[in-house]
C-alpha positions as a Markdown table, in Angstrom:
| # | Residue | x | y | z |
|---|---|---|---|---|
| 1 | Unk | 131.9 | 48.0 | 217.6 |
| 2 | Unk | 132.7 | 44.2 | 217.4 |
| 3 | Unk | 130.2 | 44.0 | 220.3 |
| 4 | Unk | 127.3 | 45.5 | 218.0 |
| 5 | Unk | 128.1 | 43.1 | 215.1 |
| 6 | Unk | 127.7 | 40.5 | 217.7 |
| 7 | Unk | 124.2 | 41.8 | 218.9 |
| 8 | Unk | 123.0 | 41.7 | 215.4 |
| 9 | Unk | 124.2 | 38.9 | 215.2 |
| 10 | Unk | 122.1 | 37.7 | 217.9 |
| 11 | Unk | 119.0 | 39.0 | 216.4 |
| 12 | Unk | 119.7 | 37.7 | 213.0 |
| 13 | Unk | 120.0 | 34.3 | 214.3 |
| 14 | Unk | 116.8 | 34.4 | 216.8 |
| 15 | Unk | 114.6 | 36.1 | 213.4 |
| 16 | Unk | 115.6 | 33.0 | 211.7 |
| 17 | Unk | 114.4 | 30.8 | 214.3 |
| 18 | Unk | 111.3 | 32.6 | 214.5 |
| 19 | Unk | 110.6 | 32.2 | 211.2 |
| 20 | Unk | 111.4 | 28.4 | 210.9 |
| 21 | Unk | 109.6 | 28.2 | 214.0 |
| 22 | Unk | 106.5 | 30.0 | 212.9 |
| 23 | Unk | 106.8 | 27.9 | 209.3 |
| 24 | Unk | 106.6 | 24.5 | 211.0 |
| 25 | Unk | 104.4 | 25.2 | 213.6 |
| 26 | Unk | 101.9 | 26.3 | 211.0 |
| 27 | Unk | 102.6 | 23.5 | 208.5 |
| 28 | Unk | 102.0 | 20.7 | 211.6 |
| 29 | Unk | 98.4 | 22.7 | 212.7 |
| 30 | Unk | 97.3 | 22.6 | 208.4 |
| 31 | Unk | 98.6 | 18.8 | 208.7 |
| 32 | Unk | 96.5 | 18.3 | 211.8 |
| 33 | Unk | 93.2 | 19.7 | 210.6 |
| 34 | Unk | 93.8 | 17.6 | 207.0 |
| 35 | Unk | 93.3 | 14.1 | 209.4 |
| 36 | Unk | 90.7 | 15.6 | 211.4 |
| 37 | Unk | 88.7 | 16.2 | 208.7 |
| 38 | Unk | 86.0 | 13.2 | 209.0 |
| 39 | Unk | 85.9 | 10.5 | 206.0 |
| 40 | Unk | 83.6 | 10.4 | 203.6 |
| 41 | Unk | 83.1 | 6.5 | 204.2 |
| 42 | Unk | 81.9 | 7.5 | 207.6 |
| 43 | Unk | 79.0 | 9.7 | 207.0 |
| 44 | Unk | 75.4 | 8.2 | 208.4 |
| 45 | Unk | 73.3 | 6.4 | 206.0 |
| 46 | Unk | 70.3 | 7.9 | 207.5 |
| 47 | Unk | 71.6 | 11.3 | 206.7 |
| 48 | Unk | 72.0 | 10.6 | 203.1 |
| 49 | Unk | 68.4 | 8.9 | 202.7 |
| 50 | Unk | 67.5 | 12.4 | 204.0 |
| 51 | Unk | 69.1 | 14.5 | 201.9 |
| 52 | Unk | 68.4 | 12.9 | 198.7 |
| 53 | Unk | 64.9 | 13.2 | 198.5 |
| 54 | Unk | 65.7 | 16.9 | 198.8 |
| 55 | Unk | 68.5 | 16.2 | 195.8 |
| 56 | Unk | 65.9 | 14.2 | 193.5 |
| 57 | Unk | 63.4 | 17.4 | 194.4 |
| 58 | Unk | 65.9 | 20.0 | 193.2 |
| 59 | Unk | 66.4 | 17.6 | 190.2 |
| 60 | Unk | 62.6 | 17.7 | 189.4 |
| 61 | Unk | 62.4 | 21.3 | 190.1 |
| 62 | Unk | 65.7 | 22.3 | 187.7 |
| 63 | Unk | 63.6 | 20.3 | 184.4 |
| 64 | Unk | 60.8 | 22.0 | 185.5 |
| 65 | Unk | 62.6 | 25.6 | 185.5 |
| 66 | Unk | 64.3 | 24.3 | 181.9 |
| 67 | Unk | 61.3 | 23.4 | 180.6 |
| 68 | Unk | 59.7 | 26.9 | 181.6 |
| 69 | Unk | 62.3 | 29.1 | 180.1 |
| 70 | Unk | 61.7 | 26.5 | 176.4 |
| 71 | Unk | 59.7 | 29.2 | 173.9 |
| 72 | Unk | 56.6 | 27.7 | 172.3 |
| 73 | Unk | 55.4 | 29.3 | 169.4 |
| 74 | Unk | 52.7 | 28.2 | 166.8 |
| 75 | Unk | 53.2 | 29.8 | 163.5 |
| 76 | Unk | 50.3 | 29.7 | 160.7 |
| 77 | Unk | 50.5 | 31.1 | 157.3 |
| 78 | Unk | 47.4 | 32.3 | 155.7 |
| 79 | Unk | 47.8 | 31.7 | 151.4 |
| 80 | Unk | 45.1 | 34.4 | 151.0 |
| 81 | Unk | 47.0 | 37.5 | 152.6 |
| 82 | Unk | 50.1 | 36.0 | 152.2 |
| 83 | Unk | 51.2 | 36.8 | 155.6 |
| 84 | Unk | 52.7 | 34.6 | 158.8 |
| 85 | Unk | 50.3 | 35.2 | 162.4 |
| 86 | Unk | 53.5 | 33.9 | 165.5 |
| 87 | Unk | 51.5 | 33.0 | 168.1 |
| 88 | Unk | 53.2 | 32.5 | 172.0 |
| 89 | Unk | 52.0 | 30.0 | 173.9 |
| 90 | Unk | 52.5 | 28.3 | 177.8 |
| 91 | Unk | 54.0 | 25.0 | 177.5 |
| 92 | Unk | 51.8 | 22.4 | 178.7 |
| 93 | Unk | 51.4 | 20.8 | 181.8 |
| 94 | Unk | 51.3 | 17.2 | 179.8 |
| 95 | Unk | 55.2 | 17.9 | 179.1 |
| 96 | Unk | 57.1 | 19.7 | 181.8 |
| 97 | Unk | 59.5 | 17.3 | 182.6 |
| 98 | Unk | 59.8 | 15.1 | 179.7 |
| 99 | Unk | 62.5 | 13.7 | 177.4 |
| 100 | Unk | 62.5 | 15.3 | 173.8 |
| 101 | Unk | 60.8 | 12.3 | 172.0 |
| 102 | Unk | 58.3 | 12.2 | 174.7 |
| 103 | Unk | 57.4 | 15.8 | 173.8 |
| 104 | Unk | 57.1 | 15.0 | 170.4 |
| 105 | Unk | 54.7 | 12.2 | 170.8 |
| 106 | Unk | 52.5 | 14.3 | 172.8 |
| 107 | Unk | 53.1 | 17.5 | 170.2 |
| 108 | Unk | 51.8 | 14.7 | 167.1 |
| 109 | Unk | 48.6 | 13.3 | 169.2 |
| 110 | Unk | 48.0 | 17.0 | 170.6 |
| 111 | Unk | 48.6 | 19.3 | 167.2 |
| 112 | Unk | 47.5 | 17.0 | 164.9 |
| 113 | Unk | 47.2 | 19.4 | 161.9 |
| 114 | Unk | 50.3 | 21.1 | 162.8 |
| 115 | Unk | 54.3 | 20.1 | 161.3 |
| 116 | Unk | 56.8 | 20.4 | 163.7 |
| 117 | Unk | 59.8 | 22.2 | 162.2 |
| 118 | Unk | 61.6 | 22.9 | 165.6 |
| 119 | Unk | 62.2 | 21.2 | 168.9 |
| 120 | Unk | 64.9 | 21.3 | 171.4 |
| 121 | Unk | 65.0 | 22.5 | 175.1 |
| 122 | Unk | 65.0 | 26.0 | 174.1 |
| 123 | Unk | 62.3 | 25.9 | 171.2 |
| 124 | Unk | 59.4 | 24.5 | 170.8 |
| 125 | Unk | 58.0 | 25.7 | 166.7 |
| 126 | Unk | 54.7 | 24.4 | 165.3 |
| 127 | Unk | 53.5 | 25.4 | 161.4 |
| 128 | Unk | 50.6 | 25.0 | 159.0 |
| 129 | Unk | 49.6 | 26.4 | 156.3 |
| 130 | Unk | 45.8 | 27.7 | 155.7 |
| 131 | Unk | 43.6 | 28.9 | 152.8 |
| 132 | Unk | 41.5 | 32.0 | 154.7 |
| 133 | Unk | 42.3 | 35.3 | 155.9 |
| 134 | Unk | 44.3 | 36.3 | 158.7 |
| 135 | Unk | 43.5 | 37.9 | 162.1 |
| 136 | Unk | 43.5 | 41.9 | 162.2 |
| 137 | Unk | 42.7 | 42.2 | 158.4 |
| 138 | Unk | 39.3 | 44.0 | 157.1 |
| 139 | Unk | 36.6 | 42.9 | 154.3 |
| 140 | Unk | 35.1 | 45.8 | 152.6 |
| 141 | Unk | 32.2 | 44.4 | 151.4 |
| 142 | Unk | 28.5 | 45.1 | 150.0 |
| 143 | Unk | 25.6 | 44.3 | 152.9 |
| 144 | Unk | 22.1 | 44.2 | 152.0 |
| 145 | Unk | 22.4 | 46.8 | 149.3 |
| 146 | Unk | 24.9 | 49.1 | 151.4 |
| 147 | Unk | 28.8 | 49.2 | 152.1 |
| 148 | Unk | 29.8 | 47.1 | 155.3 |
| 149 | Unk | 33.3 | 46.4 | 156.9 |
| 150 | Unk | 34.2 | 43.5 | 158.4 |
| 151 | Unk | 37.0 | 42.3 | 161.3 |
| 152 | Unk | 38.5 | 39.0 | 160.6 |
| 153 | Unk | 39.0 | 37.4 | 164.3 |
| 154 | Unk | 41.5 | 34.9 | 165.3 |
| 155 | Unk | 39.4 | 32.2 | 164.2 |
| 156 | Unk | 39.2 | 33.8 | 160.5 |
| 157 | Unk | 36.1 | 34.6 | 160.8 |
| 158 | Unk | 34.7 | 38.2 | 159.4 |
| 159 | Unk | 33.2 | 40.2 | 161.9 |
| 160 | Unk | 30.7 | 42.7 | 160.9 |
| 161 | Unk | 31.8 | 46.4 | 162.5 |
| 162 | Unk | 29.9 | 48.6 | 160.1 |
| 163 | Unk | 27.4 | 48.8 | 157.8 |
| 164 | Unk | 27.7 | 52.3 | 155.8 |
| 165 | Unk | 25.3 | 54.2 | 154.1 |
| 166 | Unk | 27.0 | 54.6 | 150.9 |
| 167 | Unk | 24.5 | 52.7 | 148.3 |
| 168 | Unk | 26.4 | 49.9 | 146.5 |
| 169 | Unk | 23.9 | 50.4 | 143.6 |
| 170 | Unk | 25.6 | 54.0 | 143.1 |
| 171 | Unk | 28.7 | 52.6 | 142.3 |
| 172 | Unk | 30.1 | 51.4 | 138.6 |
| 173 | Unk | 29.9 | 47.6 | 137.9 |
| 174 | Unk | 33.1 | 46.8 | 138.1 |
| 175 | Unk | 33.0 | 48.2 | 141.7 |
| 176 | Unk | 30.1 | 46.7 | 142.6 |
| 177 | Unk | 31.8 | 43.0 | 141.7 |
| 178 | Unk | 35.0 | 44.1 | 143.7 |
| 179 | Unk | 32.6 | 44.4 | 146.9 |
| 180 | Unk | 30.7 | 41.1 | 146.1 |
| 181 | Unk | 34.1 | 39.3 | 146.4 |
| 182 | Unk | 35.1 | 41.6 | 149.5 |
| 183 | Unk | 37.9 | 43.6 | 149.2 |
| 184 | Unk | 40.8 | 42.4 | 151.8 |
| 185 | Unk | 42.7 | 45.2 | 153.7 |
| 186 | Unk | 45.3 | 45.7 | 156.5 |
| 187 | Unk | 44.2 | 48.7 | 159.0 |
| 188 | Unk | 41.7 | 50.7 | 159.1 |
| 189 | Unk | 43.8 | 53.8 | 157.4 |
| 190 | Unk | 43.0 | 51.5 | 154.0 |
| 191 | Unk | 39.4 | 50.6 | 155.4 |
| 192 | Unk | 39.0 | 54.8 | 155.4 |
| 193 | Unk | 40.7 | 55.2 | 151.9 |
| 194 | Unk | 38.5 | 52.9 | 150.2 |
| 195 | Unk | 35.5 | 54.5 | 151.7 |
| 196 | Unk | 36.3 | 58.1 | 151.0 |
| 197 | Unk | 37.2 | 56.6 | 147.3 |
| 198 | Unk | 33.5 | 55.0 | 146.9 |
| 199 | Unk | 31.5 | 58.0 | 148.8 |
| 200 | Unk | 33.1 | 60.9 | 146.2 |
């Protein structure tokens, strides 16, 4: 019995061992690799003048990529429908890359009848204000003697589609000045209503 306390004994003292063992034999390899590591002082010149193009051209094409993802709308309002037309836009070429007062020299020579009521890196938000019609609106109207529709385009300009064959002269007076002014609509379900009104 005293002879098997004295053999763990023995292994107790050689697991220590081991372990101290294994502990500094691993903190003197982690302390060798720290000093082999090579200093920073020491790197080639020529090596950086190569790589920093490459930085300067990752630079360039991160302003680039920010100046992508920045929205660009140009918002008008049109007084006669009452209504707001958002239009998105690309940014352009003139101002990828460029500082924010940059931009907005370029937006004031560029969009000259336009106010600038937002700009940062993510928004770019042009507005004005004008006295015609908006796009996608219809003029029911009187054309050489006859009911006519007309598309307003982007531009604000009316469109002839259709030129009926309901008589304007058939119609009371008070009609007949509603379709001398043009009668402004939104869809062609109203465009259908008002014709279905004046052909009964």
């Amino acid at each position: 019995m005293l002879r098997r306390r004295k053999r763990r004994k023995k292994y107790m003292i050689a697991c220590v061992i081991l372990l101290l063992a294994s502990f500094v034999y691993g903190y003197v390899s982690n302390e060798t690799k720290i000093f082999t590591k090579p200093n920073k002082e020491a790197i080639d010149p020529l090596k950086i003048s190569q790589e920093q193009p490459t930085k300067d051209a990752e630079k360039n094409n991160t302003e680039e990529n920010n100046t992508n993802n920045t929205r660009f709308l140009l918002k008008t309002y049109y007084e006669n429908t009452r209504d707001t037309i958002t239009k998105e836009i690309k940014i352009p070429t003139d101002i990828v890359g460029k500082n924010l007062e940059e931009v907005r020299n370029y937006l004031e020579n560029a969009y000259g009848e336009w106010d600038i009521r937002e700009l940062d890196k993510e928004l770019i938000e042009l507005y004005r204000i004008r006295e015609g019609i908006s796009p996608n609106h219809y003029i029911v109207k009187q054309s050489n003697g006859y009911i006519a529709i007309f598309h307003v385009d982007e531009d604000g300009t009316p469109i002839l589609l259709e030129q009926t064959n309901i008589p304007v002269s058939a119609l009371t007076e008070l009609d007949r000045e509603k379709l001398l002014r043009g009668i402004i609509v939104k869809g062609m379900d109203s465009v259908t209503q008002i014709l279905e009104d004046y052909s009964s």
